[in-house]
N, C-alpha and C positions, 0 to 999 in steps of 0.2 A: 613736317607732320608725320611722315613716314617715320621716320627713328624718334620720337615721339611717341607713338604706337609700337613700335618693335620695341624699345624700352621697358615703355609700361608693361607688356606683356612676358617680356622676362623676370621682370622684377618679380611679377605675378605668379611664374609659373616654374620659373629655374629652380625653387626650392624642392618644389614636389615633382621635377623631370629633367634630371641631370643631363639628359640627351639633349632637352630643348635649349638649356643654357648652353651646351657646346654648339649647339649646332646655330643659334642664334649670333656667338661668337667670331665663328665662321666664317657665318654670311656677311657681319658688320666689317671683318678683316680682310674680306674679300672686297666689296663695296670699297673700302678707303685704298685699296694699294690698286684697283681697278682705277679710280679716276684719278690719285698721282701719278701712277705708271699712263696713262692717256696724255695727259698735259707733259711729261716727258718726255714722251712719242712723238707730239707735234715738235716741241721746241728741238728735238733734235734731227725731226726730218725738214723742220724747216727752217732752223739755221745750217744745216750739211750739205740740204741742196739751195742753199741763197733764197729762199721763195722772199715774195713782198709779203709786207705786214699787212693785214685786215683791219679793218676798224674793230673786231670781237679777239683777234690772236697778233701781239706782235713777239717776232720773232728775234731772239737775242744770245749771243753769249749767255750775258748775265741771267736772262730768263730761262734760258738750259740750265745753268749753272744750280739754279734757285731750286727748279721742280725735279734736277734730279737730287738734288738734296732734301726734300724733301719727301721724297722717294724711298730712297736709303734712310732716313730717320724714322721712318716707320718701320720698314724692317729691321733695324736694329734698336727699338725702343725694349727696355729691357725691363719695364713695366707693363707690355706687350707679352712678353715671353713669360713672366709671371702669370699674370692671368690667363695663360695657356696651360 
C-alpha cells in the first residue's frame, strides 16, 4: 500500500517539484537495495558460519548465490542509472 501511495504522489507531484521526484527516487532506491542487501547479509552470515536453517530463513550456497545476485542486479540495472 505504501508504494501505492508513494507512487501516486509522485506521479502527482514530480512534475511541479523536481526535488520531490529525486528525492522520492532516492528513497524507493534505497528501500529496494536495503532489503536485497539484508537477505544477503543473512545468507552469507549464515552459510560462513554453518548456522541451522529456520522454518522463515534456510540457509544455502545457492540461496547466497541467488540474493547476492540479486543484489548486484540492482546496482548495476542500467535502466536504474537512467532514471537517475
Amino acid at each position: 500500500f505504501r508504494f501505492l501511495v508513494n507512487n501516486l504522489a509522485m506521479s502527482t507531484s514530480s512534475v511541479a517539484n523536481p526535488t520531490f521526484a529525486a528525492q522520492s527516487f532516492v528513497n524507493k532506491f534505497n528501500e529496494d537495495y536495503e532489503t536485497k542487501h539484508l537477505k544477503f547479509e543473512e545468507q552469507f552470515w549464515g552459510t560462513k558460519m554453518d548456522l541451522s536453517s529456520t522454518p522463515e530463513v534456510t540457509f544455502s550456497a545457492e540461496d547466497l548465490t541467488k540474493t547476492k545476485n540479486e543484489m548486484e542486479d540492482l546496482l548495476s540495472d542500467y535502466k536504474t542509472v537512467e532514471e537517475a
